[in-house]
C-alpha positions in Angstrom: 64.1 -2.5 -39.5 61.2 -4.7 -39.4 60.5 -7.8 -42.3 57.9 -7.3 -44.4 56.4 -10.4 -43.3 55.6 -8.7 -39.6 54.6 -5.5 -41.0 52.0 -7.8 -43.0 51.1 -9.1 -40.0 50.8 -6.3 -38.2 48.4 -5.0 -40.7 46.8 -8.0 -41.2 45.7 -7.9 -37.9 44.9 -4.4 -37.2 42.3 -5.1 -40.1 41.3 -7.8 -38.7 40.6 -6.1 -35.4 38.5 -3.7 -37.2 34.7 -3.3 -37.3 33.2 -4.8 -40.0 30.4 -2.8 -40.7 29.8 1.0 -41.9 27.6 1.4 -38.7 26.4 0.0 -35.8 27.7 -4.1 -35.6 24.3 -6.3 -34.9 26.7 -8.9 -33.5 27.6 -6.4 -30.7 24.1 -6.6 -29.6 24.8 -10.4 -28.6 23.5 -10.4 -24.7 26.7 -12.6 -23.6 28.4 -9.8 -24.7 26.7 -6.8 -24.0 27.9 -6.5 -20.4 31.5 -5.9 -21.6 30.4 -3.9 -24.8 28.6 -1.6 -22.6 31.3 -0.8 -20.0 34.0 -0.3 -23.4 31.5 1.8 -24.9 31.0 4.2 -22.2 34.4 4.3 -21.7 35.5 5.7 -25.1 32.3 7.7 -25.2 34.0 9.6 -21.7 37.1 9.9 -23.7 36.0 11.8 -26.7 33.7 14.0 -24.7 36.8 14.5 -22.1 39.1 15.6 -25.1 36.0 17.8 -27.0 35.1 19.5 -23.4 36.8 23.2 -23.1 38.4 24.2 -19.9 35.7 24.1 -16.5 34.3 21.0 -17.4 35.2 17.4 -16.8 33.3 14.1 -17.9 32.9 11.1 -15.2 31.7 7.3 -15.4 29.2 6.7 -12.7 27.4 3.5 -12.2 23.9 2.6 -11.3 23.8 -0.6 -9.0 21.3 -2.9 -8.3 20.0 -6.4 -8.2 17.8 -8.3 -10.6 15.1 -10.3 -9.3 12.9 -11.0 -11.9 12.8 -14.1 -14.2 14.1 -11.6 -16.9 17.5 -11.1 -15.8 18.3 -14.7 -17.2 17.6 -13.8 -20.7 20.1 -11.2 -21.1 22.7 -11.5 -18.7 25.3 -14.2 -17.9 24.3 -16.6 -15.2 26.7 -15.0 -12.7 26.0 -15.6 -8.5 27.7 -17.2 -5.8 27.0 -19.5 -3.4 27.1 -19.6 0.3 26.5 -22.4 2.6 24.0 -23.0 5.0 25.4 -25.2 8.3 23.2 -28.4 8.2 21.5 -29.7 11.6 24.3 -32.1 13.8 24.2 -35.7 12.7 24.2 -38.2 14.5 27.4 -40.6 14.8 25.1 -43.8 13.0 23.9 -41.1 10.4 27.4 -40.1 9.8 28.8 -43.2 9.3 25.9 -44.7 7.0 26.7 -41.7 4.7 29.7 -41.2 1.5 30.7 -38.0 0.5 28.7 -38.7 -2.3 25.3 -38.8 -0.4 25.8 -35.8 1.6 25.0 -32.6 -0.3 25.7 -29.2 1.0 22.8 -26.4 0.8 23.7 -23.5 -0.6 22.0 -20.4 -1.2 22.3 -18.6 -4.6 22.7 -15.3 -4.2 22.4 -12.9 -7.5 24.9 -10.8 -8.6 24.8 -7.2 -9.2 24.1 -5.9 -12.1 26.0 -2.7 -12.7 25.2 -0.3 -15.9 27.4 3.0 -16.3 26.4 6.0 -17.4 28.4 9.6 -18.1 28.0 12.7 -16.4 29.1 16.2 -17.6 30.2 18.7 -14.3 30.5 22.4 -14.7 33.6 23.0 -12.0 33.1 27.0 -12.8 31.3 26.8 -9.2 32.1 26.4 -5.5 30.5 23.3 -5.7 30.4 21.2 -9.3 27.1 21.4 -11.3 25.8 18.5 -12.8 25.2 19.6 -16.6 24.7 16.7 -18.7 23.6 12.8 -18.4 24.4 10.5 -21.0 23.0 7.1 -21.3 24.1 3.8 -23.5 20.5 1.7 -22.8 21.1 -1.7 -21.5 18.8 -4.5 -22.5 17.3 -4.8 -18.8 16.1 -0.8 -19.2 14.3 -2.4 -22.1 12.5 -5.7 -20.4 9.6 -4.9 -19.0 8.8 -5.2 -15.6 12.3 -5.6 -14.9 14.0 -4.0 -12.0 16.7 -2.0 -14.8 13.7 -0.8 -16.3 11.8 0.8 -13.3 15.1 2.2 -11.5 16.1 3.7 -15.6 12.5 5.2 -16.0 12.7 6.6 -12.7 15.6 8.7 -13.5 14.6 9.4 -17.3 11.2 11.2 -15.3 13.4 13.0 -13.0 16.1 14.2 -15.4 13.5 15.7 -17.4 12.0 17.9 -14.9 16.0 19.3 -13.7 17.8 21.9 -14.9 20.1 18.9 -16.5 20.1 18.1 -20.8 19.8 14.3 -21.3 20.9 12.2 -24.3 20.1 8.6 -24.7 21.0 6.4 -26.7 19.4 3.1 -27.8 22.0 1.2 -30.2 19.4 -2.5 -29.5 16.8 -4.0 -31.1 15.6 -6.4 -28.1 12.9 -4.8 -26.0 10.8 -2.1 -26.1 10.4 1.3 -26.8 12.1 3.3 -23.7 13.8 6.6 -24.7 11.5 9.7 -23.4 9.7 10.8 -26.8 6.6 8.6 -27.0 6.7 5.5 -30.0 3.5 7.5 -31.6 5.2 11.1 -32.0 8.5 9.5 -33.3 6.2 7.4 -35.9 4.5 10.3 -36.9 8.0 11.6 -38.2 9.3 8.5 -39.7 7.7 4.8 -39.9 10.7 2.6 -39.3 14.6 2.7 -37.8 17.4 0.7 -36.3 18.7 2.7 -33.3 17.6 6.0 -32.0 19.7 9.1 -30.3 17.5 11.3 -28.3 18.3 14.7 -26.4 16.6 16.2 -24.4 17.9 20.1 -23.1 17.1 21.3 -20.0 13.9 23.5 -20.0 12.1 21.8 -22.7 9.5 20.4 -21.0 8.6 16.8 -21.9 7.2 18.0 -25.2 10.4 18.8 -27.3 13.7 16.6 -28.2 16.2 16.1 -30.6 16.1 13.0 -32.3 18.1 10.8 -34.4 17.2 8.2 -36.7 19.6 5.8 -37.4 19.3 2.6 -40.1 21.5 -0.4 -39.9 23.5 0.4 -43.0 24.3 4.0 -42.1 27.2 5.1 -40.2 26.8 6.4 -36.7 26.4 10.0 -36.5 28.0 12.9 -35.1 25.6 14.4 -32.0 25.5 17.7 -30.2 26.3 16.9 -26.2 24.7 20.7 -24.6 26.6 22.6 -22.2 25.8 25.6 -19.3 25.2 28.7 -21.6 26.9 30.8 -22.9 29.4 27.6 -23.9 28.0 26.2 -27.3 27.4 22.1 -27.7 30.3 19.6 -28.4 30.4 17.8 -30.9 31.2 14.0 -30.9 31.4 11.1 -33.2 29.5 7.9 -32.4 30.8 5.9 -35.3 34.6 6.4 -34.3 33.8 5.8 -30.3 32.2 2.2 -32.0 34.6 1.8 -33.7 37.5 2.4 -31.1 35.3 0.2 -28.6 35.4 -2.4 -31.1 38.8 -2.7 -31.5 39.7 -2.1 -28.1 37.2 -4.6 -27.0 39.0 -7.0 -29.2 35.7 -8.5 -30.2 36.7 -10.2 -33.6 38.0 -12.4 -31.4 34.8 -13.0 -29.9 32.1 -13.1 -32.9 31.8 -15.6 -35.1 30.2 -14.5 -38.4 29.1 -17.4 -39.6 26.7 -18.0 -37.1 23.4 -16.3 -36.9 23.0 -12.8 -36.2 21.6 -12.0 -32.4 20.0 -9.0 -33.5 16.1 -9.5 -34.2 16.3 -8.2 -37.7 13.6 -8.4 -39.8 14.1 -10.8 -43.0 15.5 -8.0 -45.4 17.8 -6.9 -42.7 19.4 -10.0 -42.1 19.8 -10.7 -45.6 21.8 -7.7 -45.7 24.2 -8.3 -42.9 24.7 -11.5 -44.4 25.6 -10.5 -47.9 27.5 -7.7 -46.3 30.1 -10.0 -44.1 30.3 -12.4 -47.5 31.7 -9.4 -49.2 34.0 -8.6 -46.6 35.3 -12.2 -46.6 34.0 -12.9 -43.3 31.2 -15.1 -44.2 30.4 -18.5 -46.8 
């Protein structure tokens, strides 16, 4: 039978290892984190859809690949790239011998990494050959930079998905960038003046002029969304604020945050005041 000093610590650490905040964290939008965030999210995103899905139906992770050129990548991904070598001109046997280690450099060629952003697809396997149903999308801060390679290849597909026979659900959990998800800044404004994150569905057949949208403010809980199916099959439901909170755990990203330092998100005054007073109640902050 276990002490009670390790079941304490067990516990201890479980609550530890939980998120914070009633809603979306504002430290999870840190961009040295959100490459890692993004993949864990999708991934317990697939899950819950995989266990809510009835029988003919399967949910997969696809990825979206490509490489960054711009001068925007730097500000919201990790400098990662290798090198490779290029074979300098012969030398000749005075140079060779004039010349340390130290004073011979070797020219290399940085070469960027890819970036790689998941997304979920929902097949129909009723059919000889599997129907694509649904797409669903966790934005990345480089679908949000403008004139950014991420952005052009992510609005290229938002404009096709929305003229195909296949629903589409986004989902922008950032405050970095700019307005991207397919309803236009001015018709969602004429519904409500401010929010924190957005949810957005679109269902096959609409026509660019219709969508589902949900508003979302820092201090609320994530909410529970319809994912739409091939009629007759009704929508699934799932739960955004336990797939955060899974990821967050899973992620193991209290180990990662430190909450006394200042908040990545760019909140506005109020807001940050908030999170602040927030993580001081929860012990987690001075």
């Amino acid at each position: 039978m276990p002490s009670a000093s390790r079941v304490a610590c067990w516990y201890n650490s479980r609550v530890a290892a939980q998120n914070p905040f009633p809603g979306m964290n504002p430290y999870l939008e840190d961009p040295t984190l959100w490459g890692d965030i993004h993949h864990t999210l999708v991934g317990m995103l697939r899950r819950q859809i995989n266990r809510a899905l009835p029988e003919g139906y399967v949910a997969l992770i696809q990825e979206r690949v490509y490489v960054e050129t711009t001068d925007t990548r730097k500000h919201y991904l990790p400098d990662v790239a290798v090198g490779v070598a290029r074979r300098e001109p012969a030398r000749s046997a005075e140079a060779s011998s004039a010349a340390t280690v130290a004073d011979a450099p070797v020219h290399i060629q940085i070469l960027a990494e890819p970036v790689r952003e998941p997304f979920i697809e929902i097949h129909s396997l009723r059919t000889k050959n599997r129907r694509l149903v649904t797409v669903i999308e966790i934005l990345s801060p480089t679908n949000k930079t403008p004139n950014s390679e991420g952005r052009r290849l992510y609005l290229q597909k938002q404009r096709d998905l929305l003229r195909s026979t296949t629903h589409l659900v986004e989902i922008d959990l950032l405050h970095e960038g700019v307005h991207t998800v397919f309803p236009p800044l001015e018709a969602l404004r004429r519904v409500r003046d401010t929010w924190d994150y957005l949810i957005c569905l679109h269902r096959a057949g609409w026509g660019g002029a219709e969508a589902d949208v949900w508003f979302i403010d820092l201090a609320q809980p994530l909410p529970q969304i319809s994912i739409p199916l091939l009629a007759p099959d009704p929508d699934i439901r799932v739960h955004l604020q336990a797939v955060l909170d899974e990821a967050y755990a899973e992620g193991q990203y209290h180990q990662l945050i430190d909450y006394s330092s200042e908040c990545p998100a760019p909140l506005p005054s109020a807001q940050r005041e908030w999170v602040y007073h927030w993580l001081h109640e929860k012990g987690l902050r001075s």
